[in-house]
C-alpha positions as CSV (number, residue, x, y, z in Angstrom):
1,X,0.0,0.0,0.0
2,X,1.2,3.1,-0.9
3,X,0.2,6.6,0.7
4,X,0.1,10.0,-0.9
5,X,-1.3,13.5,-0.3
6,X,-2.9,14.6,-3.8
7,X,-1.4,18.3,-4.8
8,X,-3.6,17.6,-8.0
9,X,-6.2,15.0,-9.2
10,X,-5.7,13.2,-12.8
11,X,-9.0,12.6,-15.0
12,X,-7.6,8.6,-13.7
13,X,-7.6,10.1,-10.2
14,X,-10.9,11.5,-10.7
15,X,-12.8,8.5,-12.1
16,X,-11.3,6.1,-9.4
17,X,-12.0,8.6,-6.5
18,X,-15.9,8.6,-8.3
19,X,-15.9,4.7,-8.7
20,X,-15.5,4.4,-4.3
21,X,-17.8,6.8,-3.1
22,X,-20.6,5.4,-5.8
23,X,-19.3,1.8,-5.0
24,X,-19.9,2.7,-1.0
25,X,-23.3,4.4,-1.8
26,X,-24.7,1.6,-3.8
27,X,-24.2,-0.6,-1.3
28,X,-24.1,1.1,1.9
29,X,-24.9,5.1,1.9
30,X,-22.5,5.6,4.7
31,X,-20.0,8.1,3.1
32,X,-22.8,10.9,3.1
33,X,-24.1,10.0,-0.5
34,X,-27.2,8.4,-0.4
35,X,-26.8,7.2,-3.9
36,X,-24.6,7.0,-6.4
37,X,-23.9,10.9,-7.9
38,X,-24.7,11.4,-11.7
39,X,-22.3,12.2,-14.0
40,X,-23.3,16.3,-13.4
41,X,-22.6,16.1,-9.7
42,X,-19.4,13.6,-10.0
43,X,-18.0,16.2,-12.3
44,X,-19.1,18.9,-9.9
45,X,-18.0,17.2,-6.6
46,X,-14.2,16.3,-8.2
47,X,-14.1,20.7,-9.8
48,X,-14.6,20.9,-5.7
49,X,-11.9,19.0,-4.3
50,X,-9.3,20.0,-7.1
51,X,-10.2,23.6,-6.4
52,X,-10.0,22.8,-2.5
53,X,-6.4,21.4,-2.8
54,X,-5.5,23.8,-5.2
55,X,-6.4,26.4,-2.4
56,X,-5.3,24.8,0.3
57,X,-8.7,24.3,2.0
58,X,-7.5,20.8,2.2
59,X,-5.6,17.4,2.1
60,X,-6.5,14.5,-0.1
61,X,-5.0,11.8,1.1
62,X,-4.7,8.6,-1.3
63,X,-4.1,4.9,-0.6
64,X,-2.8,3.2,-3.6
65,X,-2.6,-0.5,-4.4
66,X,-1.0,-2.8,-6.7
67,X,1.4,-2.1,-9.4
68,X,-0.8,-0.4,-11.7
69,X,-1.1,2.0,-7.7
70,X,-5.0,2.7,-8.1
71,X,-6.2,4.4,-5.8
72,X,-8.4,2.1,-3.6
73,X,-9.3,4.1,-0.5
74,X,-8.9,8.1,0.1
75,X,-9.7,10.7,3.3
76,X,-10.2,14.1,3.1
77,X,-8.9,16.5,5.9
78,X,-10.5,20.0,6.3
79,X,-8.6,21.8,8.9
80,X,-10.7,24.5,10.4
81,X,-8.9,28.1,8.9
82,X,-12.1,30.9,8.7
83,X,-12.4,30.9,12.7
84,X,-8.9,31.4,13.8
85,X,-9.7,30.0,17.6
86,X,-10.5,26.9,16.0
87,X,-7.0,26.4,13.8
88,X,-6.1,23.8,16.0
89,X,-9.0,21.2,14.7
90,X,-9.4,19.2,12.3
91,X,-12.0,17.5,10.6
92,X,-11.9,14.6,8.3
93,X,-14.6,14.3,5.5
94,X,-15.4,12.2,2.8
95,X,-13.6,9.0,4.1
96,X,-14.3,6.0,1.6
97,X,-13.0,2.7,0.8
98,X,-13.6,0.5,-2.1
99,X,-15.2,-2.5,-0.7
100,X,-13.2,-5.0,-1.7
101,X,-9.7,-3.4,-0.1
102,X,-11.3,-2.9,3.3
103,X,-9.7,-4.8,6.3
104,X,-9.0,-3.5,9.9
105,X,-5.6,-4.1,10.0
106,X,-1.9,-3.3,8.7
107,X,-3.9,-1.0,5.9
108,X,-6.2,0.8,7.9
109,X,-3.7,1.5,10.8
110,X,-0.6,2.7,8.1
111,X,-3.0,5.1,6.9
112,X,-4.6,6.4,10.2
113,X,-0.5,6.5,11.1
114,X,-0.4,8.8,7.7
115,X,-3.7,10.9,8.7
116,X,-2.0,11.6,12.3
117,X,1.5,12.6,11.2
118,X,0.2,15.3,8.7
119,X,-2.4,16.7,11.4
120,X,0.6,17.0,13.8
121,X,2.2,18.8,10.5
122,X,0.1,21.4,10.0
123,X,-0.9,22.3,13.7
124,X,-3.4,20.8,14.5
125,X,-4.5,19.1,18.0
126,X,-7.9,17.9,18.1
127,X,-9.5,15.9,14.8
128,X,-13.0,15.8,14.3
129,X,-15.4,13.2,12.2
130,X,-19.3,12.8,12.1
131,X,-20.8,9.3,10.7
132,X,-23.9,8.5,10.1
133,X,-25.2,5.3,12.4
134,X,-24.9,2.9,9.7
135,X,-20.9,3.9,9.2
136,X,-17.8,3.3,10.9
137,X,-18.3,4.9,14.1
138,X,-17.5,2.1,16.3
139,X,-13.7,1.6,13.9
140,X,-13.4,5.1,15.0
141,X,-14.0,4.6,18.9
142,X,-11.3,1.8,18.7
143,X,-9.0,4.6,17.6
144,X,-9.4,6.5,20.4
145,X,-12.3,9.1,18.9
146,X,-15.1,9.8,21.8
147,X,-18.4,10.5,21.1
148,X,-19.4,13.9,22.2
149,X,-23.2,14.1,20.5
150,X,-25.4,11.8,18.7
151,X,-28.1,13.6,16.6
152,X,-31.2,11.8,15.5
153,X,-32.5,11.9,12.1
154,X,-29.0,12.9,10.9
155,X,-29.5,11.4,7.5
156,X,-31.7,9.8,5.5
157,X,-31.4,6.8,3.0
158,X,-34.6,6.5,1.2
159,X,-37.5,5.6,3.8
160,X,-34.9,4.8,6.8
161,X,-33.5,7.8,8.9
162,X,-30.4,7.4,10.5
163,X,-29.0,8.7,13.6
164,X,-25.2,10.9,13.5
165,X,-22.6,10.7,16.0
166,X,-19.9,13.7,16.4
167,X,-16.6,12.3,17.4
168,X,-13.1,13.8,18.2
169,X,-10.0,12.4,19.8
170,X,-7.3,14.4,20.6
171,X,-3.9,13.7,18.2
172,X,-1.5,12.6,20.9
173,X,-4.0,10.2,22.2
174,X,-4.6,8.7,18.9
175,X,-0.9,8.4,18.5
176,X,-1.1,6.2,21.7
177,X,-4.2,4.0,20.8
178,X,-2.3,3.7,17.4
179,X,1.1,2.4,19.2
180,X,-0.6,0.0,21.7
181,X,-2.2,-1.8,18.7
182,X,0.7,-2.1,16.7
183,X,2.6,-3.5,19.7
184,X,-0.5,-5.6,20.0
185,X,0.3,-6.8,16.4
186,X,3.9,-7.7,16.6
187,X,3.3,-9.4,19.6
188,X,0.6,-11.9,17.6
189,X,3.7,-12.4,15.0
C-alpha cells in the first residue's frame, strides 16, 4: 500500500475517487451519498476537491494498491482556517474505501499512522469526524475518537433515517491508541 497527499487529481484520479464513493453508496450510503452521484454532480463534486487542494482548503490523502497503484481508498482532511480560535482542529470528510480493499488491519492503521503525522504537520491538536449510524463509528471509537453528540435523524437513506454521531479524539491520544495496537500486532507475529 502506498500513501500520498494529492497536490492535484488526474482525470484517472478523478474516475477512481468517483468509482469508491458510488461503490460505498450503492451498497451502503454511509459516506454521506445516499446514492450514487450522476455524472453532473461527479463532475461537480471532483471541480470541488481540485479547487479545495489547489487552495489549500485541504488534504486528499490517497491509498494506492497494486502495481498499476490505483487508488483504492482516500480521506479528506478540512482543517478548520475561517475561525482562527479553532486552527487547531481538524476534521476529516469524505472517508471512503472500495469494498473489496477494506480490512482492519496493517492497511487501515498505516494510513490512520499517515492521517495523524500530517495533522501533527500542520498544527493541529484535536481531529473531528461525524458518521452516520450505519458507518464506521465504532472503527473510530477503537482509535481513540469519543463521542461527544449523537443527533437523531442525521441522515436519511430512502425511507430509513439514521442517527449521527460527532466524534473527536485528541492527536497525541490517537498516537497512543495507534502504538498499543501495533505493539498488539507484533506481539501476535
Amino acid at each position: 500500500m502506498h500513501f500520498e497527499w494529492a497536490t492535484g487529481l488526474t482525470e484517472i484520479d478523478a474516475a477512481q475517487i468517483l468509482a469508491i464513493i458510488n461503490a460505498v453508496a450503492s451498497h451502503e450510503g454511509t459516506n454521506g451519498m445516499s446514492r450514487p452521484l450522476t455524472d453532473r454532480e461527479g463532475e461537480d463534486f471532483i471541480f470541488a476537491v481540485r479547487g479545495a487542494i489547489a487552495r489549500g482548503d485541504c488534504y486528499q490523502l490517497l491509498a494506492r494498491a497494486g502495481e498499476a497503484r490505483a487508488i483504492v481508498s482516500i480521506a479528506t482532511l478540512e482543517p478548520v482556517k475561517l475561525n482562527p480560535a479553532r486552527r487547531h482542529v481538524v476534521e476529516i470528510k469524505r472517508m471512503a474505501s472500495a469494498p473489496e480493499a477494506r480490512a482492519f488491519g496493517n492497511y487501515i492503521l498505516a494510513g490512520w499512522k499517515v492521517i495523524l503525522d500530517k495533522c501533527r504537520e500542520i498544527g493541529c491538536d484535536i481531529i473531528n469526524i461525524d458518521v452516520s449510524e450505519d458507518g464506521p463509528y465504532r472503527m473510530w471509537e477503537k482509535l481513540g475518537f469519543r463521542t461527544y453528540a449523537k443527533v437523531p435523524d442525521y441522515a436519511r437513506v430512502g425511507a430509513r433515517t439514521l442517527d449521527g454521531y460527532f466524534l473527536s479524539v485528541y492527536v497525541e491520544e490517537a498516537y497512543g491508541v495507534l502504538e498499543r495496537f501495533q505493539r498488539r500486532a507484533l506481539s501476535e507475529m
